[in-house]
N, C-alpha and C positions, 0 to 999 in steps of 0.2 A: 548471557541469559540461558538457565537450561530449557530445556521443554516444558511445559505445563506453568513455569515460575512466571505470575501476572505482577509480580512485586514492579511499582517505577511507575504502571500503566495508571495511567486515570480509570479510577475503581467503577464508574459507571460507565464507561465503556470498552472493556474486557470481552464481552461478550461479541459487539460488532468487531474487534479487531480482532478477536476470535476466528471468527467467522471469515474474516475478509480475507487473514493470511490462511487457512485453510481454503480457498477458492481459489487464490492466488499459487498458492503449490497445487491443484490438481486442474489447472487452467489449462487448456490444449496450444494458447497463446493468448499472443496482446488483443485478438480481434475479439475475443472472449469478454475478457476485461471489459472492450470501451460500450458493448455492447449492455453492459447495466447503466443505465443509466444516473440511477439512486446514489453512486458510488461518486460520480459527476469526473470519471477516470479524462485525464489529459499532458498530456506533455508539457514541462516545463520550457520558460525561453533564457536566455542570455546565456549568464553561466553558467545555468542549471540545464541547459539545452541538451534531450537526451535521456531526461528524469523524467519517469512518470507520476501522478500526481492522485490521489484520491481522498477522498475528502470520509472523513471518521466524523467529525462534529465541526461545529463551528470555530476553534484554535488547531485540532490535529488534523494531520494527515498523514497516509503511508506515503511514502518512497520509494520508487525501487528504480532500477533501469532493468535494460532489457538487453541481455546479451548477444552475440552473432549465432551462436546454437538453440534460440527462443527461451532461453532461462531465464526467471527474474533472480537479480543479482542486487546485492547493495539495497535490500530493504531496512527500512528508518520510518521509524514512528518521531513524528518533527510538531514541536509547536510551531502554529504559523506565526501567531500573533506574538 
């Protein structure tokens, strides 16, 4: 995907994952994150153990994990349902 290209995303909501990955790159870290609560940010369990978790709408969510240098890494816009 390039930059700015919203092509794939669910058209009404562009704007919050807009938003969410831009806060998400200028985050100082995870404590950041879990700290909104709106976002309803969490860690994944089982196999997913390690994924962070936030909620877009009622089917999406981002993805990302979190690397050993505070990076988020491996972001993914996921149907849940």
């Amino acid at each position: 995907m390039t930059r700015g290209d919203t092509g794939g995303l669910p058209p009404a909501q562009v704007g919050k994952i807009t938003a969410m990955v831009s806060f998400l790159s200028a985050a100082p870290g995870i404590e950041a994150v879990q700290r909104l609560a709106v976002w309803r940010a969490h860690q994944l369990t089982g196999d997913r153990r390690g994924t962070w978790s936030l909620v877009v709408n009622r089917n999406w969510r981002l993805t990302f994990r979190v690397n050993d240098a505070n990076e988020i890494v491996d972001l993914d816009l996921e149907d849940y349902h």
